[in-house]
C-alpha positions, -999 to +999 in steps of 0.1 A: +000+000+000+028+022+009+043+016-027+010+027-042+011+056-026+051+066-036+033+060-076+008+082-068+031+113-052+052+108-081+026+113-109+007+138-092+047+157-091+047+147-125+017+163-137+023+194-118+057+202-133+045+187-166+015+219-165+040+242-151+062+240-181+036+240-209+024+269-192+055+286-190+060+275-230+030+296-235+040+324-218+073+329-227+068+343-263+057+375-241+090+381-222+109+346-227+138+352-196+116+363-174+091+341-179+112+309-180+132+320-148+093+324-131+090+289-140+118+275-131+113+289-094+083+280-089+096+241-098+120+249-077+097+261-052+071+225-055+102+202-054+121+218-024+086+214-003+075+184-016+106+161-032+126+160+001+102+139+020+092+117-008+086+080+002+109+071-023+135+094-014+168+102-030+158+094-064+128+115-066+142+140-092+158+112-112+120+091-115+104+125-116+127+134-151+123+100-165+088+100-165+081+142-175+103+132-209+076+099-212+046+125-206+061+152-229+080+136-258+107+160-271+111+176-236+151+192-234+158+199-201+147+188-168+167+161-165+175+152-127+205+174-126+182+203-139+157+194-116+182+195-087+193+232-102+158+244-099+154+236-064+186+251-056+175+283-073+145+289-053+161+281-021+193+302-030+164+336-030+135+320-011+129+354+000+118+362-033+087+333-022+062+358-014+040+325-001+068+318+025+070+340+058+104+349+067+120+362+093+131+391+082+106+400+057+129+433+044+154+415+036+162+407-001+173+377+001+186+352+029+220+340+035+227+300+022+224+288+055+193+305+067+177+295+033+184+257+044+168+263+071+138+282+059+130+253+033+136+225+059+111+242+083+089+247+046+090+209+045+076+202+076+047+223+068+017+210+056+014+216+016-011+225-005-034+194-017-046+206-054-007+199-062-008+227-081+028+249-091+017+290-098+041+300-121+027+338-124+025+345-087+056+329-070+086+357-078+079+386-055+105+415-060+115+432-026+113+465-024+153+475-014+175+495-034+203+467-036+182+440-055+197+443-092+156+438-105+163+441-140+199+428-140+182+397-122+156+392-145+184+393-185+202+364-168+197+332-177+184+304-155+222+284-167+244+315-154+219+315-124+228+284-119+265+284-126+260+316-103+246+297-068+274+267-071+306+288-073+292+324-049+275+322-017+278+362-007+244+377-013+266+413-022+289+391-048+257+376-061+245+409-073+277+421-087+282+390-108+242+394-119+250+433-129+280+426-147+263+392-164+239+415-176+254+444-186+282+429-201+264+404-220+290+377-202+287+338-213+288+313-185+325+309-192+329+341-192+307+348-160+326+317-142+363+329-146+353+360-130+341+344-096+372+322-102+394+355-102+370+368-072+362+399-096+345+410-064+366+408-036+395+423-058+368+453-068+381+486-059+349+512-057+360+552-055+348+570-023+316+587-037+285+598-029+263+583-060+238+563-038+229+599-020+228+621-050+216+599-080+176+593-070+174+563-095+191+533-074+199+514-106+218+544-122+237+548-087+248+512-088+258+515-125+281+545-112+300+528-081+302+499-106+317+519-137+347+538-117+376+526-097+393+543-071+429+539-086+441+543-123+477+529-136+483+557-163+512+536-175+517+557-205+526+589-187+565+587-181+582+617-162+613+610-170+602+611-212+580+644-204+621+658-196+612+675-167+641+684-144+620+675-121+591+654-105+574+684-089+578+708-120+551+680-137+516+702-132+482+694-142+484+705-179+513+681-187+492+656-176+468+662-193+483+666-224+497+629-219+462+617-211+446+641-245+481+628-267+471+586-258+432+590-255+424+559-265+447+542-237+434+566-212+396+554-225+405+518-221+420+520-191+393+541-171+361+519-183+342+512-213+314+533-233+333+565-228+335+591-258+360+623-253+338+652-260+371+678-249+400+692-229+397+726-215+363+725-226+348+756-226+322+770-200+307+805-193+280+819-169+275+854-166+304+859-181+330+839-152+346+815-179+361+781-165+377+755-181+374+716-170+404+693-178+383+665-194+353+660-209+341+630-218+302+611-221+295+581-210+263+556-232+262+533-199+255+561-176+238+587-200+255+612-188+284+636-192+315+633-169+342+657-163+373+651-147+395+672-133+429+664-126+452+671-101+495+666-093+488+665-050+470+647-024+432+654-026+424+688-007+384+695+001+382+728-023+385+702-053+348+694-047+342+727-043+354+735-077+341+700-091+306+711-079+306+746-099+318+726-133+289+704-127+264+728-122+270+747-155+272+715-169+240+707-160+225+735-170+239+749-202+251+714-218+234+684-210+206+672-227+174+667-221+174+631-221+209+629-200+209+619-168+229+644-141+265+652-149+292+633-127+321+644-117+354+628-110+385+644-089+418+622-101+445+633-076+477+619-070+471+606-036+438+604-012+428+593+019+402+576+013+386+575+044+387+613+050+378+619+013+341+595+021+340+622+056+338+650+033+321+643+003+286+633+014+281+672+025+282+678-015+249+673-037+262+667-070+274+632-081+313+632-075+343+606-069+375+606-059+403+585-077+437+584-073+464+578-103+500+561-110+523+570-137+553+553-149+573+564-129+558+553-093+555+514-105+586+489-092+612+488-114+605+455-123+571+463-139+586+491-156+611+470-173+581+450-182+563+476-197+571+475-236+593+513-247+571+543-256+582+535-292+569+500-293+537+514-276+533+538-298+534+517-329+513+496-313+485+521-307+493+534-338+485+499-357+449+499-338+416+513-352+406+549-338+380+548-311 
């Protein structure tokens, strides 16, 4: 009688799932990632309350598979190691489960462990008997600023997968998801990053984007885009012939950066278009003239950067905030998001430099910079001549 009963559990699974994904085959024409990922919760979501406790046990998913491919002919996927994915996936953001009641209902999602818990305490419960899987109601987005919605929603279920195995930090999670979807990454490529912990090597600017860009998505894209120190490897002191270190100001510099643009581009981040130097600005007719100029397609949005030969000194925001302003005002467009601003100093201390600049309400950063000459002499000798680079560049397609 018992046995009886394990046949039964395992068509009525069957014939849930087997819904579930014709459903979700329907759907998916409307918005197919979104859709599918829906589905594939929800699975995920029936077999981690109902699969563990299964009279026949371990090989649940494995009868479950064998018979959804007998009911549905054709079927790719949702094999028992698929299966097994889906249930991880729902118990890796079961606080996405809008059925479930958590602890800490503001949270976005819950740690590994606490999610092992949560679904073990699930189990227990008693289940719903129409064995029935809702795959439009089971993905609840929390309302917090950190949860990468959209960024969430482009990846696919395989890099969400890939995703849970190899990163168990809830913060990591979202910066792999961000950079998965912005960055268009293939599991490969998404995989070598965690490998190279991408995130724990991340170095993030002091700033205050979070406080002074309202859309949280934008202020994400910002922290993300900028680093808080720059290896201008191309700018060499010693080949400027200056008679000394300190007689290098900010318009030498600058010239170095204007002279090897494309470097300078490829070294600070990508979608960046150089609109100037000394660019031009007038009000009431005080004239100023930022260093650089450039606009950025990720952000939307114009960002000058000033440069400077010292430590980072507190009036640089000042005088940051004024170029922004006019910027603002006279040159962006309509459709542009606010200008940001970047100080890029010789040296900062970073924690003084987060002290100071949350007083400010434009978007601003501070980054620090290495030439040449401050890297080990080692690495320089590594570093091919300014010849070779040159011809090198000079080889290379303009930006």
């Amino acid at each position: 009688m018992e046995e009886n009963n394990s046949i039964i559990s395992l068509l009525q699974a069957v014939e849930a799932i087997k819904t579930a994904i014709l459903q979700g085959q329907y759907e998916a024409a409307k918005d197919v990632n979104r859709v599918q990922l829906a589905v594939y919760f929800s699975i995920g979501r029936y077999l981690s309350k109902n699969t563990r406790r299964l009279p026949y046990g371990a090989g649940a998913l494995k009868a479950i598979s064998e018979q959804l491919r007998k009911e549905l002919p054709g079927l790719r996927g949702y094999s028992e190691t698929q299966l097994r994915d889906t249930r991880r996936f729902y118990e890796a953001w079961i606080a996405l489960d809008r059925t479930d009641n958590l602890e800490n209902e503001d949270s976005a999602v819950a740690t590994v462990e606490s999610c092992r818990k949560q679904s073990a305490v699930a189990t227990a419960e008693s289940q719903n008997t129409d064995n029935k899987i809702d795959i439009y109601h089971t993905i609840t987005i929390p309302n917090i600023a950190e949860f990468p919605v959209e960024d969430f929603f482009k990846m696919p279920f395989t890099h969400h997968s890939r995703l849970i195995s190899l990163c168990k930090n809830i913060d990591a999670r979202y910066y792999y998801i961000h950079r998965t979807a912005e960055e268009h990454l293939s599991v490969e490529a998404l995989e070598k990053l965690i490998k190279q912990q991408a995130y724990e090597n991340r170095e993030n600017l002091p700033n205050n984007f979070v406080k002074t860009i309202s859309n949280s998505s934008e202020a994400r894209k910002a922290v993300l885009m900028f680093k808080d120190s720059y290896l201008l490897n191309f700018i060499n002191v010693e080949e400027i012939g200056e008679r000394d270190k300190q007689d290098v100001d900010e318009r030498v510099v600058e010239q170095k950066i204007v002279h090897n643009i494309k470097n300078f581009i490829m070294t600070f981040g990508r979608d960046f278009s150089f609109i100037g130097n000394q660019y031009h600005l007038e009000v009431y007719g005080v004239e100023f003239f930022p260093d650089l100029l450039f606009f950025n397609r990720e952000l939307n949005a114009l960002v000058v950067i000033e440069l400077k030969t010292d430590e980072f000194k507190p009036s640089y925001l000042g005088q940051l905030t004024t170029y922004l302003r006019i910027l603002d005002d006279h040159v962006k467009k309509p459709h542009e998001n606010p200008s940001i601003g970047i100080v890029l100093c010789k040296s900062a201390n970073k924690e003084f430099v987060e002290y100071v600049i949350q007083d400010y309400q434009k978007p601003m950063g501070v980054a620090t910079y290495k030439t040449a000459d401050d890297m080990p002499e080692n690495f320089r000798k590594a570093l091919p001549d300014i010849d070779a680079l040159k011809s090198i560049l000079a080889g290379e397609k303009e930006i």
